[in-house]
C-alpha positions as CSV (number, residue, x, y, z in Angstrom):
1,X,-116.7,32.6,93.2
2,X,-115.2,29.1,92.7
3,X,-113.3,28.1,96.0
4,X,-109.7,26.7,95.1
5,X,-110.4,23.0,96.9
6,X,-113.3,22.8,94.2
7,X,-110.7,23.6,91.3
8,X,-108.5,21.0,92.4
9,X,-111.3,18.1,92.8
10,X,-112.1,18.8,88.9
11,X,-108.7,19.0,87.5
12,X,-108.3,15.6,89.5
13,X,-111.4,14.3,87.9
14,X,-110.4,15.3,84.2
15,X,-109.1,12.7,82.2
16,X,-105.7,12.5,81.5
17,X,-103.8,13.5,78.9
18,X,-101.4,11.5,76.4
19,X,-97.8,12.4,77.1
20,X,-96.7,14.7,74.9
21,X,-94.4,13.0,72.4
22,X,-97.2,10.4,71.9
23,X,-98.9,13.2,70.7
24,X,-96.4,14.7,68.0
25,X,-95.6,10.9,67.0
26,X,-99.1,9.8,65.5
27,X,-99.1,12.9,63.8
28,X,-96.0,12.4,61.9
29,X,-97.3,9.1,61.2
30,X,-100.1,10.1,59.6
31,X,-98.1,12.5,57.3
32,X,-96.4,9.5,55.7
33,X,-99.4,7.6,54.9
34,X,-99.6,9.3,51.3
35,X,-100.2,7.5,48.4
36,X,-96.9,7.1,46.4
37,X,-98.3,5.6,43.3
38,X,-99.9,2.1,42.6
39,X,-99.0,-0.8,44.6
40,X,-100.0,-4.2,45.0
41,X,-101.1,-5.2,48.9
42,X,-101.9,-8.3,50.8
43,X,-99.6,-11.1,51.3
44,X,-101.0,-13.2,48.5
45,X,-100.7,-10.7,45.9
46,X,-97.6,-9.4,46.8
47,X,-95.9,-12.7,46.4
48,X,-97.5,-13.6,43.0
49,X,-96.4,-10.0,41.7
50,X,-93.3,-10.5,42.9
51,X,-92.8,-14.1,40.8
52,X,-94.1,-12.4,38.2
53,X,-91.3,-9.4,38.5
54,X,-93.6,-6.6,37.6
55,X,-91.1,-3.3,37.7
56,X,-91.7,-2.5,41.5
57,X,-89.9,-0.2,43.0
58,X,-90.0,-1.1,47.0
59,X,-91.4,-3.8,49.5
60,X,-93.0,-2.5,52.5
61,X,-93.2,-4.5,55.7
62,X,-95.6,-3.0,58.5
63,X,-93.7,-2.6,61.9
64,X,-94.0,-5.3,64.3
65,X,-95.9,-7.8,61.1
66,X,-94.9,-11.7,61.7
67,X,-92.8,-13.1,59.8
68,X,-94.8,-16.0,58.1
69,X,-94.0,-18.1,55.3
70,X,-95.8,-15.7,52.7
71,X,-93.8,-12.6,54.4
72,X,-90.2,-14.6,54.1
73,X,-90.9,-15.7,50.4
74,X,-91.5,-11.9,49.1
75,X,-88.6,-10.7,51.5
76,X,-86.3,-13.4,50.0
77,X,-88.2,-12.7,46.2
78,X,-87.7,-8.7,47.0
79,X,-83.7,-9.4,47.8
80,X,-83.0,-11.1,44.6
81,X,-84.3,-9.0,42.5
82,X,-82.2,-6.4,44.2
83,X,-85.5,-3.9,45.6
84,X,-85.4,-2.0,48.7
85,X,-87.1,-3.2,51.5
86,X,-88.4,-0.7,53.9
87,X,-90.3,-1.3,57.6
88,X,-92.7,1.4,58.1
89,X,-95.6,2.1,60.3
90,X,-98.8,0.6,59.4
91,X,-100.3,3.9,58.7
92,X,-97.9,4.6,56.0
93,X,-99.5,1.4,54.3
94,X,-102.4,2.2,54.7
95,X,-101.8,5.7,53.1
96,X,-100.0,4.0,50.3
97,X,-102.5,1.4,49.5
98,X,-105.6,3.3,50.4
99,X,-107.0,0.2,52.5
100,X,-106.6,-1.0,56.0
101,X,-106.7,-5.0,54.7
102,X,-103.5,-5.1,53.6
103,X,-102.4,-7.8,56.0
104,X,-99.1,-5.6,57.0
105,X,-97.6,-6.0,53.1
106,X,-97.0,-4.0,50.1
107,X,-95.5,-4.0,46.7
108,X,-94.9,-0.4,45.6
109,X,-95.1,-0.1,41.3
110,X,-92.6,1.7,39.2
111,X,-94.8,4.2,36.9
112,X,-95.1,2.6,34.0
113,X,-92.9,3.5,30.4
114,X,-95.6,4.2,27.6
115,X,-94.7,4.9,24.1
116,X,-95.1,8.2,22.3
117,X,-98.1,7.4,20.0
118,X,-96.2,8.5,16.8
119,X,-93.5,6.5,17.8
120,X,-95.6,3.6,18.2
121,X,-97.1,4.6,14.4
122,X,-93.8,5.3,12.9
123,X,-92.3,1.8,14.4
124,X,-95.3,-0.6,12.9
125,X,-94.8,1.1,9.6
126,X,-91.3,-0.6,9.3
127,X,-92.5,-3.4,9.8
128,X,-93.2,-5.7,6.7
129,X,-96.8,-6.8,6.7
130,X,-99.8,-4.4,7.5
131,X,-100.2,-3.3,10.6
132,X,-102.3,-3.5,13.7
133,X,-102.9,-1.3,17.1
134,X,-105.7,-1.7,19.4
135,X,-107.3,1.1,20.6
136,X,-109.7,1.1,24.1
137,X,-112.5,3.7,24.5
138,X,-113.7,3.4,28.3
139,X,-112.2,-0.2,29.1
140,X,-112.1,0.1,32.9
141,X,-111.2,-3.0,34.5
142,X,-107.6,-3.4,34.3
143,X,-107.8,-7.5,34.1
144,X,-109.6,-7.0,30.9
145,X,-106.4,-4.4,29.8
146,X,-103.9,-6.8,31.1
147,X,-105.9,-9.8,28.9
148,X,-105.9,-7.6,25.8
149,X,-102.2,-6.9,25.8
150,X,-101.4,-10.1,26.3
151,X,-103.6,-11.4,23.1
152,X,-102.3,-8.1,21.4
153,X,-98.5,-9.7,21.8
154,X,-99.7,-13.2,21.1
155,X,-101.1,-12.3,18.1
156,X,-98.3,-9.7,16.4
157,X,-100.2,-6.6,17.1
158,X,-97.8,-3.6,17.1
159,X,-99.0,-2.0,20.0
160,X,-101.7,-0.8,22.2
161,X,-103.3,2.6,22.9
162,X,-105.4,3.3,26.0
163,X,-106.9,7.1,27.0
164,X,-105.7,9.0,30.0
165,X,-108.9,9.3,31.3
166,X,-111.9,7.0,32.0
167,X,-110.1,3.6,31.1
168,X,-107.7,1.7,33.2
169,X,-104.2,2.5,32.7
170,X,-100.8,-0.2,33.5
171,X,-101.2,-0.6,37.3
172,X,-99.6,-3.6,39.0
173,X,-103.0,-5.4,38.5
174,X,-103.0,-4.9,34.6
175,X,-99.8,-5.9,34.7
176,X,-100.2,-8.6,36.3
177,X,-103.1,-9.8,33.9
178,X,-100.8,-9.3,31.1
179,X,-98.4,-12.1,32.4
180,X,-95.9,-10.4,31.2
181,X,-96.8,-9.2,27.9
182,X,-96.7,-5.8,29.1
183,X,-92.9,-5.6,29.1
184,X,-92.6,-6.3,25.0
185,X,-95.5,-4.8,23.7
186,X,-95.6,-0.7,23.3
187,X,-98.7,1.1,25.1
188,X,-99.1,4.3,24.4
189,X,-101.3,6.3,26.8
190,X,-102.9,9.4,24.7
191,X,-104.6,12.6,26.2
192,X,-107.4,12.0,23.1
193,X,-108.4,9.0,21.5
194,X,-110.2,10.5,18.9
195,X,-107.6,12.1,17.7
196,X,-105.3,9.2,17.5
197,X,-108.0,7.7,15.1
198,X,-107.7,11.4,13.0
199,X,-103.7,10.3,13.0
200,X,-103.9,6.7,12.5
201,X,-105.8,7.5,9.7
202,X,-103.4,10.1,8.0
203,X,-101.0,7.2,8.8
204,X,-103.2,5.3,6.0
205,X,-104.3,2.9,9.2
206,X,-108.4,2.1,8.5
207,X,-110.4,2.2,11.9
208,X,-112.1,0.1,13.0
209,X,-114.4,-0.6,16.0
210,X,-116.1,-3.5,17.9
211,X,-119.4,-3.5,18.2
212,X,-122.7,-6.1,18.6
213,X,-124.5,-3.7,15.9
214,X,-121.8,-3.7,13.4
215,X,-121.7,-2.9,9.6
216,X,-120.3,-6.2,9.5
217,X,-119.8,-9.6,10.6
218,X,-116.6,-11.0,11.4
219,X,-116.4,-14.2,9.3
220,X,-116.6,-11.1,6.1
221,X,-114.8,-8.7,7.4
222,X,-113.1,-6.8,4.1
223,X,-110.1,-4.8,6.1
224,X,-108.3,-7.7,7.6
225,X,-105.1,-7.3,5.0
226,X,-104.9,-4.1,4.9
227,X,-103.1,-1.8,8.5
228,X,-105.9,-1.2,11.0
229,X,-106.5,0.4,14.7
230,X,-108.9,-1.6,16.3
231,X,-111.1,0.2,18.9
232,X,-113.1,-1.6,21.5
233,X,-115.6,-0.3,24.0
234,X,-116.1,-0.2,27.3
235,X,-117.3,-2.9,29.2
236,X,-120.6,-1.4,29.2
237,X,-121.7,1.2,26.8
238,X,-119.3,-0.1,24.2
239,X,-118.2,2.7,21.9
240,X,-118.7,6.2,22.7
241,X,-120.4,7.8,20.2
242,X,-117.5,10.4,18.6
243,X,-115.1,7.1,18.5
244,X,-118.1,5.3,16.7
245,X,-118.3,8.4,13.9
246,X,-114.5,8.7,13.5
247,X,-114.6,4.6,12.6
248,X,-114.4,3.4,8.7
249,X,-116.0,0.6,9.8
250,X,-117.8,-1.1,12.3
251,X,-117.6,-4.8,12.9
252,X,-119.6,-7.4,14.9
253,X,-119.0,-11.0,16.2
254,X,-121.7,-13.8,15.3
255,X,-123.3,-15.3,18.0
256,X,-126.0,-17.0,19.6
257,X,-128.9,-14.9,19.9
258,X,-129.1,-16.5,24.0
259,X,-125.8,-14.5,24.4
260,X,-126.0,-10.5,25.1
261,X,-122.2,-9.9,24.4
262,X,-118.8,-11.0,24.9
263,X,-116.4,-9.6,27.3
264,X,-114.5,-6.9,25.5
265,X,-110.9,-8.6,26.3
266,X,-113.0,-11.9,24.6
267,X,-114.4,-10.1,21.7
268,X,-110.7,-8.3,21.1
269,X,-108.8,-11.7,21.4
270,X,-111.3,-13.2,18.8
271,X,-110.7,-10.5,16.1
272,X,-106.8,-10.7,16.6
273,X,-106.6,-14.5,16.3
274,X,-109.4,-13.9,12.9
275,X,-107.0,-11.0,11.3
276,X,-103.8,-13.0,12.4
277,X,-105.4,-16.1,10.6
278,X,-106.5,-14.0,7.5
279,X,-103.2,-12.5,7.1
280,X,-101.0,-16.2,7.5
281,X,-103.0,-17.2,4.6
């Protein structure tokens, strides 16, 4: 038998408990750190999104963060473009943001608007002029999906289609990239590429994809004047082979045999500026 003096000397030498509402509080924080959808974090990159007015649709401050002269720019940024501006606990940050670096900051992104794929078809048809979409098969890094759109509205392309899964999609990041262009150029986000090439091509759009190995080279490419949907690989692999068979064509840049390849936001800007060109003549 235990002897009640020797209960007493080991519930003295447990260790203490937290106080009960500490304990129900971190819970509760924890169920807010969910993610909510993309968002922008770190002071830095907050601010520059912010100048750059990509669709956001709050500003989170962490509790008890110092007001510096990064924090009181996107708080003053955040107020005139009329966003909400919410002080939560860190954990919620974290949650949003998935990382713990965020420096107490975040910029939560509005999903973006993508066009209906027909749409986007039945729209560059009354146009005068052939037309032109770019197509992505695997492009994963959303600076070189932000560069494309960009080059894509610099150089009249009608719009933009990108696969819902395995390539980057319109985060803050790729819209960032854009600089803008995101906002007046129609992406269209498709559960199939290859069978936006089948309609594309019922359309009367020729396909055609970006390759090192091509049919042929750029400087005699024969499709340039007629409406195409340009398709460029991923970063890596390049095309995938069904996108490669569904393709009329397959068309390579010339270049120095010391280079491998070009980045694929590179390679797609070239082609645009060369069919551009072609078709001003």
């Amino acid at each position: 038998m235990t002897r009640p003096g020797r209960k007493r000397r080991e519930a003295a030498a447990a260790p203490a408990r937290a106080p009960r509402r500490e304990e129900s509080r971190r819970p509760d924080s924890r169920r807010e750190a969910k993610p909510t959808g993309d968002a922008v974090a770190g002071k830095n990159s907050v601010v520059e999104a912010l100048r750059a007015k990509i669709p956001a649709k709050e500003l989170l401050i962490a509790e008890r963060t110092e007001v510096d002269e990064k924090i009181a720019e996107s708080l003053r940024l955040a107020k005139n473009q009329n966003l909400a501006v919410k002080e939560v606990p860190r954990a919620t940050i974290d949650g949003v943001t998935g990382t713990t670096t965020h420096q107490g900051i975040a910029l939560v992104i509005k999903p973006f608007n993508y066009t209906d794929f027909d749409q986007m078809l039945a729209n560059s048809k009354k146009e005068d002029g052939p037309g032109l979409i770019i197509g992505m098969d695997g492009v994963t890094d959303p600076h070189n999906l932000g560069a494309i759109v960009r080059s894509a509205a610099a150089f009249g392309a009608d719009g933009v289609v990108i696969p819902e899964r395995r390539n980057a999609s319109m985060t803050g990041s790729a819209w960032k990239a854009s600089a803008g262009a995101a906002a007046r150029m129609p992406i269209s986000q498709v559960t199939n590429l290859v069978r936006s090439i089948e309609d594309a091509k019922k359309a009367g759009y020729f396909v055609v994809g970006l390759a090192a190995d091509g049919d042929e080279e750029l400087p005699n490419f024969s499709l340039a004047e007629e409406s195409v949907y340009v398709i460029v690989g991923s970063e890596g692999k390049g095309l995938s082979r069904l996108a490669r068979e569904k393709c009329d064509l397959v068309l390579s840049i010339p270049m120095n045999s010391e280079v491998e390849s070009l980045n694929a936001s590179v390679a797609t800007a070239i082609v645009m500026h060369w069919i551009a060109a072609k078709r001003a003549k």
